[in-house]
Backbone as CSV, one residue per row, in Angstrom:
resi,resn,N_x,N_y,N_z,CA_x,CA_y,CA_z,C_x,C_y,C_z
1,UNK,44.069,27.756,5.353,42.726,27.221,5.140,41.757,28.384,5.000
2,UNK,40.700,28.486,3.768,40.018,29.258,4.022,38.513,28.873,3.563
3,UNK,37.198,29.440,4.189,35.780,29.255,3.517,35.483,30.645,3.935
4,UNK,34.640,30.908,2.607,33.352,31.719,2.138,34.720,33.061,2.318
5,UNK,35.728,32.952,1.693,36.305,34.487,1.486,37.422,34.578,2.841
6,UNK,36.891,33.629,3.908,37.641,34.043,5.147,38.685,33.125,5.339
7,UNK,39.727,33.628,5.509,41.423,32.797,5.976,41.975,32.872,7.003
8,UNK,41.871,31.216,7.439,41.588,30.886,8.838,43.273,30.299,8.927
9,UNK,43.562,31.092,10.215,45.193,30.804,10.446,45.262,30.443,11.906
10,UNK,45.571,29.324,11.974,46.827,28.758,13.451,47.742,29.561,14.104
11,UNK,47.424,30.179,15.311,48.926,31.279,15.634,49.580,31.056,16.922
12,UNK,50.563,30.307,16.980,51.688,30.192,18.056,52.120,31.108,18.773
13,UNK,52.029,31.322,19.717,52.666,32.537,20.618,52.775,32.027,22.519
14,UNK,54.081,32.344,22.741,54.387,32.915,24.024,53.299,33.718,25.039
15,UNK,53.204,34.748,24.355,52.392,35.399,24.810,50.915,35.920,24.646
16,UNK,50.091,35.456,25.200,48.879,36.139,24.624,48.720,37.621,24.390
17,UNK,49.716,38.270,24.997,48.745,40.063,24.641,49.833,39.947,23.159
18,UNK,50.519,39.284,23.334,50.837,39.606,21.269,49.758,39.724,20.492
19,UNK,48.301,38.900,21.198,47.311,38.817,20.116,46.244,39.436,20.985
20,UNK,45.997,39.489,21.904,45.095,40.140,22.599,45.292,41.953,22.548
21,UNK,46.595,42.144,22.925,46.963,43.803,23.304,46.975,43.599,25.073
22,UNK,47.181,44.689,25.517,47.269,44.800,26.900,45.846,44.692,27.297
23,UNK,46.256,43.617,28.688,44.642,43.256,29.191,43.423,44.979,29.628
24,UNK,42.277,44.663,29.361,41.976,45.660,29.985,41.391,45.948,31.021
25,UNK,40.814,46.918,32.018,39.963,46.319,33.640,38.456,46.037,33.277
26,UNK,37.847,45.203,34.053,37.190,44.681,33.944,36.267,44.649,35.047
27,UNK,35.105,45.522,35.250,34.156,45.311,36.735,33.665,44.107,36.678
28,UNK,33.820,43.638,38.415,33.224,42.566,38.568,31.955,42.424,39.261
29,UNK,30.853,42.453,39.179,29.993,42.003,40.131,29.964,41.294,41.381
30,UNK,30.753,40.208,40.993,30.900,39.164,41.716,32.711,39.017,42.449
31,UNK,33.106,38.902,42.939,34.644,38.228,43.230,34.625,37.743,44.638
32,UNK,34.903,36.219,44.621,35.052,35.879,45.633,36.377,34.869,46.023
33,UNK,36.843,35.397,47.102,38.051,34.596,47.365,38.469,34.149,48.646
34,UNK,39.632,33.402,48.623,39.459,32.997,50.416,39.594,31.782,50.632
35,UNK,39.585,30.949,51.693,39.605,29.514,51.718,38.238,28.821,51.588
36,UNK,38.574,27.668,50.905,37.173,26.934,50.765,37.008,26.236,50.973
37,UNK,35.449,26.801,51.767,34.829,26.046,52.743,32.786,25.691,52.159
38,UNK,32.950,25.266,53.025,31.142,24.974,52.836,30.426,26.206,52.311
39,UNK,30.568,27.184,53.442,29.833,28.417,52.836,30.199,29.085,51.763
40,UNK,31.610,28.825,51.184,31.638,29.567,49.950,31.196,28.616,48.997
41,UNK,31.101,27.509,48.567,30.492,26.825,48.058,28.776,27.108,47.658
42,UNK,27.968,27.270,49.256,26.984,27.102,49.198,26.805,28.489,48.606
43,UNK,27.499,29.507,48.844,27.681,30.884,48.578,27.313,31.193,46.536
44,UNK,28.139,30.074,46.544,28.715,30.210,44.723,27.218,29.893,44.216
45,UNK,26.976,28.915,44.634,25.139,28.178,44.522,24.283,29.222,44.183
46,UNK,24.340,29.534,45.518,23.560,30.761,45.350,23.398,31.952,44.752
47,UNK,24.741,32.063,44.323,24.701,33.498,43.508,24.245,32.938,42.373
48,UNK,24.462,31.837,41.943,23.917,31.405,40.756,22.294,30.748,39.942
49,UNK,21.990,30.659,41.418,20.562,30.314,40.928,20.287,28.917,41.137
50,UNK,21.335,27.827,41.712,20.865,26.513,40.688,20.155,25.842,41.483
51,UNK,19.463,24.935,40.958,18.756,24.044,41.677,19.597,23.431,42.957
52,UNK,18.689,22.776,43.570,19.812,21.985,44.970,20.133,20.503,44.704
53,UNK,19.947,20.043,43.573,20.487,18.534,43.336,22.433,19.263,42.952
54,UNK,22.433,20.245,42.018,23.855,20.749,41.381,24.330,21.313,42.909
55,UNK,23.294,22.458,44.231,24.348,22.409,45.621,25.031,21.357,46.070
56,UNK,23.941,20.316,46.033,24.491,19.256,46.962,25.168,18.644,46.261
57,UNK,25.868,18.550,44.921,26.971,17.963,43.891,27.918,18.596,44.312
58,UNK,28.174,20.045,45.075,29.060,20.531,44.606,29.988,20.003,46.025
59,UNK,28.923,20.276,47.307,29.362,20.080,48.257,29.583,18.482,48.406
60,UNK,29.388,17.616,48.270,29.773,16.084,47.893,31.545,16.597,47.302
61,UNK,31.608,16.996,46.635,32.883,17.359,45.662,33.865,17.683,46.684
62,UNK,33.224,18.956,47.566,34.516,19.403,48.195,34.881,18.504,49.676
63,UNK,33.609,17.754,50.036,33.992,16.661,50.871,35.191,15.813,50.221
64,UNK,34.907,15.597,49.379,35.976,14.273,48.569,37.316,14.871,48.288
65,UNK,37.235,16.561,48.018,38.903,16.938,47.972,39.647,17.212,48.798
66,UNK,38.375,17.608,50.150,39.227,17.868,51.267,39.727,16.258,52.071
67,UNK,39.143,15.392,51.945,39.701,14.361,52.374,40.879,12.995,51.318
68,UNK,40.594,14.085,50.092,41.460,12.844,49.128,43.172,13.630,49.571
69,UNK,44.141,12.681,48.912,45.156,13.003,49.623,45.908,13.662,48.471
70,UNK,47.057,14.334,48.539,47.648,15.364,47.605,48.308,14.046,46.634
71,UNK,48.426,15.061,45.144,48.825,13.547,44.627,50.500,13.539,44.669
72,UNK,50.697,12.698,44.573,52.500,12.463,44.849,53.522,12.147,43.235
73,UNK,52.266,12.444,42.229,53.690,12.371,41.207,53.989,13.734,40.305
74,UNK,53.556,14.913,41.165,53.937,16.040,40.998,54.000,16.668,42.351
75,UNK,55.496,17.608,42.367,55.495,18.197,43.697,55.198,19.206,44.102
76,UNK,53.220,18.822,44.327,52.867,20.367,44.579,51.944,20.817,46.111
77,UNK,52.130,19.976,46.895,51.837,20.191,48.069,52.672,21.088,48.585
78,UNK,52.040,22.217,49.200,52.787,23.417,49.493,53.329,24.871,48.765
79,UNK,52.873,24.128,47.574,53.482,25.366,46.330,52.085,25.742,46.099
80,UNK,51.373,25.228,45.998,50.173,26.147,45.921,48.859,26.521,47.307
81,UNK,48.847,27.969,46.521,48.080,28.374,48.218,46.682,28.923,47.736
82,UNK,45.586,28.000,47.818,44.665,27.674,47.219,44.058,29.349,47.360
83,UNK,43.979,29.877,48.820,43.463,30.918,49.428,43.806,32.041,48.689
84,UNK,44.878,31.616,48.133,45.105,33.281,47.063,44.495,33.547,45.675
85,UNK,43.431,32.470,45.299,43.084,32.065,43.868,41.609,33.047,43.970
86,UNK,41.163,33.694,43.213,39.619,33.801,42.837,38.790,32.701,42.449
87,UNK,38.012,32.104,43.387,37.231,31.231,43.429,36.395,31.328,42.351
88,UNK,35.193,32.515,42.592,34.740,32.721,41.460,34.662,34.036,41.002
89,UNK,34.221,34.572,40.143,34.022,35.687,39.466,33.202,35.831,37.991
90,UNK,32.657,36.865,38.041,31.383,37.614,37.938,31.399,38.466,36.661
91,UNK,31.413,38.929,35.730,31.691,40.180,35.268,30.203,41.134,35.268
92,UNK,30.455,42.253,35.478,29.039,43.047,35.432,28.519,43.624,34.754
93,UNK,28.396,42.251,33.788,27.491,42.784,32.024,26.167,41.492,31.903
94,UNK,25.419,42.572,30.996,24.084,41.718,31.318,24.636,41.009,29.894
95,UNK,24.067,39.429,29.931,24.116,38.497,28.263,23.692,39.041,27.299
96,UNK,24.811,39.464,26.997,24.477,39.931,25.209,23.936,38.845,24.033
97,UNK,23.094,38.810,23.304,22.142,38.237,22.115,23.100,39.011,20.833
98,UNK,23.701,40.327,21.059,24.376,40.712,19.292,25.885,41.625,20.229
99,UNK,26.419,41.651,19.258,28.256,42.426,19.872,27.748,43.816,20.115
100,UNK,26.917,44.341,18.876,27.023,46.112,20.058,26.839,46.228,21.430
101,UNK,26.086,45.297,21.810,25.091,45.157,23.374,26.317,44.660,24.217
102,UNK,27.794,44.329,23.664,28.817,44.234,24.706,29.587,45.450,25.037
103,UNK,30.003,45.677,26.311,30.672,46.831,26.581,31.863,47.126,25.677
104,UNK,32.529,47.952,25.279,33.577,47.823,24.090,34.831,47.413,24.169
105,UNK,35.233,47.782,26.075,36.513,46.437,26.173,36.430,44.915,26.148
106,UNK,35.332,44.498,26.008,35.109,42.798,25.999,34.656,42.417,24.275
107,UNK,34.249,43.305,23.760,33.709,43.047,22.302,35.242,43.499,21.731
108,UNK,36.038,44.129,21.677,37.549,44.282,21.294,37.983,43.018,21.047
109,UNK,38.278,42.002,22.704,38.853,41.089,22.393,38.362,40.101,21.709
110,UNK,36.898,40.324,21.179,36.565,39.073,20.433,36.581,39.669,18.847
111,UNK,36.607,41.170,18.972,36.522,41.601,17.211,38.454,41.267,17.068
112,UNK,39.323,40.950,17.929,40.819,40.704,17.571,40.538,39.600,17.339
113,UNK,39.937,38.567,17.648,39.867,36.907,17.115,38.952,36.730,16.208
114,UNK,38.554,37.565,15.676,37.793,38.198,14.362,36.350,37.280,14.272
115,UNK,36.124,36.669,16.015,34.822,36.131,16.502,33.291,36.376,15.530
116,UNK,33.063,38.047,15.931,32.373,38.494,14.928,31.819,38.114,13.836
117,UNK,33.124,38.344,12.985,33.278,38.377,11.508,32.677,36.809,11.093
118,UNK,33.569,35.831,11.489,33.413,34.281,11.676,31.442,33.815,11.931
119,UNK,31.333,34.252,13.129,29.895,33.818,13.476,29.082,34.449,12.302
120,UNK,29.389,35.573,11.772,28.400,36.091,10.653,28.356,35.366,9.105
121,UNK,29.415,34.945,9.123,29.354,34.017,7.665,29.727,32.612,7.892
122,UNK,30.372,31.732,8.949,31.088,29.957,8.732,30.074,29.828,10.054
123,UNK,30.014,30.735,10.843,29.963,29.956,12.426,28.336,29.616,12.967
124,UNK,27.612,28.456,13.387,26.548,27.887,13.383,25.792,29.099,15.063
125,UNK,26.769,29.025,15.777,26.711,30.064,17.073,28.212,30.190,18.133
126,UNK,27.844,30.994,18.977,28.629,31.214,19.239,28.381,31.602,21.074
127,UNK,28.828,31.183,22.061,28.594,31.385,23.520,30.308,31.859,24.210
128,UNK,29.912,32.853,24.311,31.465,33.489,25.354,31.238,34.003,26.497
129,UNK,32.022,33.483,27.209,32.463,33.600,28.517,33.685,34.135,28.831
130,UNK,33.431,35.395,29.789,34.737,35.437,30.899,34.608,35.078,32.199
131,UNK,35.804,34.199,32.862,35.549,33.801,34.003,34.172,33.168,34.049
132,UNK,33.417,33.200,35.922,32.319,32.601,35.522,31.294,32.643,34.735
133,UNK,31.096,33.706,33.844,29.644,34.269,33.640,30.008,34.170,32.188
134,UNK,28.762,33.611,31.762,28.759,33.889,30.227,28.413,35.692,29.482
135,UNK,28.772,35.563,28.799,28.850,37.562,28.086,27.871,37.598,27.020
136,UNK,27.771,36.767,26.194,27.525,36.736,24.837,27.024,35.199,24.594
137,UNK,25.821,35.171,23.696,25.443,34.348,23.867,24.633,33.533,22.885
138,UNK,24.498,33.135,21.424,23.952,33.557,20.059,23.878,32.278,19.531
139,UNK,22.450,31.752,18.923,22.750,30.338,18.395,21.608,30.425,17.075
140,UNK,22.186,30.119,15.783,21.249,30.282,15.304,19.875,29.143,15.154
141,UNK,18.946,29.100,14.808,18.001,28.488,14.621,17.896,27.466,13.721
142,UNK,18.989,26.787,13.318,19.418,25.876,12.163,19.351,24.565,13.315
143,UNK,20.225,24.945,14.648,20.761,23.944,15.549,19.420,23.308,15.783
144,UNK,18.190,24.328,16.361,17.313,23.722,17.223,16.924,23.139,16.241
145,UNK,16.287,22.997,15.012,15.740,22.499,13.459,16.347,21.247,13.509
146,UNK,17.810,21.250,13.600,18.629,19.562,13.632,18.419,19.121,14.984
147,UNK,17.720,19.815,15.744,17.831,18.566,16.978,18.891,18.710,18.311
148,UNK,20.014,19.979,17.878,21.069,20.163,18.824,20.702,21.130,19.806
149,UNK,21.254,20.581,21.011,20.884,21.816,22.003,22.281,22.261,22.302
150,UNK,22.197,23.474,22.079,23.737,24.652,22.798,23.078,25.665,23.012
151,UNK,23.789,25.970,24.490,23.516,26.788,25.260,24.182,26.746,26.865
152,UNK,24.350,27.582,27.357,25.483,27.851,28.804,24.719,27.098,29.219
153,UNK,26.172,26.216,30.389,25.979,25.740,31.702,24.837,25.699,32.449
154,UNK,24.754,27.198,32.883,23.963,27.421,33.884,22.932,27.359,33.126
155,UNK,21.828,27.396,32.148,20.925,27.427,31.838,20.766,26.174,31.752
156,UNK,21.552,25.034,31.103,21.245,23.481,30.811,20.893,23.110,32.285
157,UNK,21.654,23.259,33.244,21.299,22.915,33.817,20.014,23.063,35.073
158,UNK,19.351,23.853,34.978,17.951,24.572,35.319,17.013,24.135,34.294
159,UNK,17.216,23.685,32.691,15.855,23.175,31.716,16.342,21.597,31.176
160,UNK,17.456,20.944,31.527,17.852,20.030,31.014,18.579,19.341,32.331
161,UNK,17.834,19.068,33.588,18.596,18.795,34.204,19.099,16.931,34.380
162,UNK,18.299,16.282,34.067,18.398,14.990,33.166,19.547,14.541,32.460
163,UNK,19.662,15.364,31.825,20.855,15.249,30.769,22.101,15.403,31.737
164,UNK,22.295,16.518,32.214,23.306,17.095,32.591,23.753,16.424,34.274
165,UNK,22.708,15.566,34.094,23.108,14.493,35.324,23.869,13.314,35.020
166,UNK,23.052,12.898,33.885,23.845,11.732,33.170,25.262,12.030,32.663
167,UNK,25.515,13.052,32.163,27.172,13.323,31.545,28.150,14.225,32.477
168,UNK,27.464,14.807,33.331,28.105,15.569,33.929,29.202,15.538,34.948
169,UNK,30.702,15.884,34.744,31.573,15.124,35.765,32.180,13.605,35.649
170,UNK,31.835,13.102,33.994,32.109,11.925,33.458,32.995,11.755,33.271
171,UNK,34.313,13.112,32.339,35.078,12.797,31.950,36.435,12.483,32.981
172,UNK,36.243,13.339,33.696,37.599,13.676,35.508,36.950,13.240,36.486
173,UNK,36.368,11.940,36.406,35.248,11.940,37.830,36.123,12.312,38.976
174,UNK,35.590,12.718,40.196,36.136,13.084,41.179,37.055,12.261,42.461
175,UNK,37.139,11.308,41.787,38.825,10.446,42.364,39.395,10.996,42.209
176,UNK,40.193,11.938,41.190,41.436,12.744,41.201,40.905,14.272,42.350
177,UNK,41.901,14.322,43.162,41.548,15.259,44.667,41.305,16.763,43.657
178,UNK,41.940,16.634,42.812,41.817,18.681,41.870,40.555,18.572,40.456
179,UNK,40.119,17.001,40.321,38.874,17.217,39.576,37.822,17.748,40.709
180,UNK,37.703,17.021,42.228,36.875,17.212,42.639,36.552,18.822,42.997
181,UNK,37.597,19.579,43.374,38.264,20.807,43.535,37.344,21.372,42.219
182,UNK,37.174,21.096,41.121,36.877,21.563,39.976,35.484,21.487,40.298
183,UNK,35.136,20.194,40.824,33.523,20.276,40.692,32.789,21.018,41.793
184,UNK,33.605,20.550,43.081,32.771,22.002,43.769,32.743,23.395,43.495
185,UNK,33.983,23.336,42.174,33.729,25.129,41.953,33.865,25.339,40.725
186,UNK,33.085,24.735,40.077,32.956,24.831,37.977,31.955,25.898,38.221
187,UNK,32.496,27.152,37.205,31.768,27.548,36.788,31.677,28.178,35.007
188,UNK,30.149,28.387,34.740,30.025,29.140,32.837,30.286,27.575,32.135
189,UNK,30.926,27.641,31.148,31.035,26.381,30.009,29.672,26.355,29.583
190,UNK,30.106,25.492,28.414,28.750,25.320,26.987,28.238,24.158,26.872
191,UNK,26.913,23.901,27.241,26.571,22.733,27.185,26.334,22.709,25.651
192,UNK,26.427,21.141,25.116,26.035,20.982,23.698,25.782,19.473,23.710
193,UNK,24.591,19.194,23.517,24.058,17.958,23.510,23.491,17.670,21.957
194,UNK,23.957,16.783,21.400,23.964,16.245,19.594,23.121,14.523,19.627
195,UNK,21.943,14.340,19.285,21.387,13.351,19.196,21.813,12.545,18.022
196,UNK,21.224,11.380,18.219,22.325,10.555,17.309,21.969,10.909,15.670
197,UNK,20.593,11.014,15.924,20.217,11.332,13.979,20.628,12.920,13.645
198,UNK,21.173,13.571,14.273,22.005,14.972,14.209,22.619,15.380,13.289
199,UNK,22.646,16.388,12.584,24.105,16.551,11.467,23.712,18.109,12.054
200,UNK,25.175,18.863,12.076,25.656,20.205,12.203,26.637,20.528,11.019
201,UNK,25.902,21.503,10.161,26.799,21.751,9.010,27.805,22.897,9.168
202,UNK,27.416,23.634,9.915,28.348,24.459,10.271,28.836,24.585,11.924
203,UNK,30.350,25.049,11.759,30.899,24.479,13.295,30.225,26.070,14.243
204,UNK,30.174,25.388,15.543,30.014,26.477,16.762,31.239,26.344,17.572
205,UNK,31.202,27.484,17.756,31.998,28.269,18.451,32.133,28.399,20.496
């Protein structure tokens, strides 16, 4: 498949560093790990800024996973040891607006998925994230003109918090014991809200 010159290919692999290369290190600002409890929760909150309707969502969440029961049609009670996971994490780069302004091991892996190249001629914008924190962050001015809002998580939810009440946690509501697990500790993702008289001619990223 190709538009405007560029040939866009599907690639199967085993392994990601076939297409990535060997991972590279990465400072974190942030890393937090350990068992979870209230305070790391309230902890995560806080490093993040958010209002206290999204604290007290989160902590609701981890009430409900610590008391929902393991599920029984996979056998994984005991095989996993929650305490060894990175809860959250941080990277320690300020949001880049254009790719030079990314450090050059994180702009690598997006000039190998030829990210770049794409957002400059097919792609409407483009928001990347590692781990929690968004990196990069670029939308052009076509979206706001049609009516679409994109833009990170954490920002929707601090100027759009309305919205992001109504949809938020809709799709996995927190009956399943590892959605709720998710919601006391989601972090980064792209909000994108499309009104109904909307058209997006070109796709985002």
């Amino acid at each position: 498949m190709s538009r405007d010159g560029i040939r866009l290919e599907v690639a199967k692999t085993e392994e990601y560093s076939s297409i990535l290369g060997r991972a590279k290190p990465i400072k974190w600002e942030v890393e937090i790990r350990g068992r979870i409890t209230r305070d790391v929760i309230e902890e995560i909150s806080k490093i993040r800024n958010e209002p206290d309707w999204m604290r007290r969502l989160r902590l609701r969440a981890l009430e409900m996973f610590e008391k929902q029961p393991w599920p029984n049609w996979l056998p994984l009670e005991g095989n996993i040891d929650l305490e060894s996971l990175v809860l959250y994490a941080k990277p320690s780069v300020e949001r880049a607006r254009s790719w030079d302004e990314l450090p050059r091991e994180l702009r690598e892996y997006y000039e190998t998925l030829r990210i770049p190249e794409l957002e400059a001629k097919v792609l409407a914008g483009v928001i990347g994230q590692v781990d929690g924190g968004v990196v990069y962050e670029n939308t052009k001015k076509d979206l706001e003109k049609a009516g679409i809002i994109a833009m990170s998580m954490d920002e929707a939810v601090k100027k759009y918090p309305d919205i992001v009440k109504q949809y938020f946690a809709r799709v996995f509501p927190p009956e399943y014991k590892f959605a709720s697990l998710n919601i006391a500790l989601w972090g980064g993702g792209v909000f994108v809200y499309v009104r109904l008289v909307s058209m997006l001619r070109c796709p985002l990223n």
